[in-house]
N, C-alpha and C positions, 0 to 999 in steps of 0.2 A: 888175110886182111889184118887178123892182129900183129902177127910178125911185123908188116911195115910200121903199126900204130906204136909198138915198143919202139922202134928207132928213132921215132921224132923226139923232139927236143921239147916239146911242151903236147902233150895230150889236147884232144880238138870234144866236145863236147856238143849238145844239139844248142841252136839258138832260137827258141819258141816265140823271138819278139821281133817286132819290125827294126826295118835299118832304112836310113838315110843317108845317100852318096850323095855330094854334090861337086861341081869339078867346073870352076866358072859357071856360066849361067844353068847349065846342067844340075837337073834335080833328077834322082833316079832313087825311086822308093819302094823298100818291098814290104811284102806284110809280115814275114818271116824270114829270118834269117837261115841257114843251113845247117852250120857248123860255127866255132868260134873258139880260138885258144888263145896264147898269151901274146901273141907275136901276128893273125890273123883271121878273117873269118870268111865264108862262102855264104855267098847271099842268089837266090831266087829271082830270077830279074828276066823279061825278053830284052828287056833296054840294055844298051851296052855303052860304055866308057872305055877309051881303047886302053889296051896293052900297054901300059910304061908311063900310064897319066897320073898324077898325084890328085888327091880327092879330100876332101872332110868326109871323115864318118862320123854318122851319129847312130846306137845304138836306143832305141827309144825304151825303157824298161818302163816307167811313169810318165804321167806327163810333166811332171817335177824333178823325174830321175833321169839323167840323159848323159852317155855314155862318149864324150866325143873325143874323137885320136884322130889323127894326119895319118892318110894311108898312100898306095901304091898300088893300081889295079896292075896286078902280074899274071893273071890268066883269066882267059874267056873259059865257060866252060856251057855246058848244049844248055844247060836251063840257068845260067848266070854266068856269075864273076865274083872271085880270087880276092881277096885284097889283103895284102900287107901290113900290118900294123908297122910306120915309121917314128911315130912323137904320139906320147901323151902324158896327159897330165898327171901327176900326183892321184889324186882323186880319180882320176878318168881308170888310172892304174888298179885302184884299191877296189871300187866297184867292179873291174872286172875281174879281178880274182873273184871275187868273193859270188860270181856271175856265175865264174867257170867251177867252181869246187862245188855249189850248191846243186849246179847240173850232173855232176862228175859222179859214175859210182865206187869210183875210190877218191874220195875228197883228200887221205894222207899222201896219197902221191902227189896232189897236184900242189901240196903246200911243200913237197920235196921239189918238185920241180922249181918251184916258184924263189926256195929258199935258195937252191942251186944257182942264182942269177940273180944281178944285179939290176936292177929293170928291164930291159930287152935281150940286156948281151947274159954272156955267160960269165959266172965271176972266173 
């Protein structure tokens, strides 16, 4: 397992907070998230949003702190769903770093990684 986790291109970290999918009329909410890293995150869900649909996500940290990006659900998986981080904000960006390093237990990698790329791409 760690072998595959060195290869990825951004470290995936736990997500101890709720999330919110919405995809047109579609609300799909979970209490906890999975996993989450710089580019996407695995969420907890029997509800499902298909394959290849684009979605808001809202990360709920506060109810004042709210984490939202444009995603892409790109896999179902037995207990959820996959999503792609595709757009987000400035802010939406900064919070989530600082989401992902404070989960991270090497927080200097993830500001290597982070440093390595220009918002989502690689520089």
């Amino acid at each position: 397992m760690k072998e595959s986790q060195d290869k990825r291109e951004f470290s995936r970290v736990p997500l101890p907070f709720p999330v919110r999918l919405t995809h047109g009329e579609t609300v799909v909410e979970s209490d906890q998230g999975m996993d989450v890293s710089a580019i996407g995150l695995a969420i907890k869900t029997h509800e499902q949003i298909p394959v290849g649909s684009s979605c808001k996500v809202e990360i709920l940290l506060a109810e004042d702190m709210i984490i939202t990006a444009e995603g892409l659900i790109v896999r179902e998986l037995e207990d959820g769903m996959a999503i792609q981080i595709t757009e987000i904000t400035l802010s939406g960006y900064e919070l989530l770093k600082h989401l992902i390093r404070f989960n991270s237990n090497d927080p200097a990698r993830i500001d290597r990684e982070f440093d390595q790329h220009l918002g989502l791409k690689a520089r």
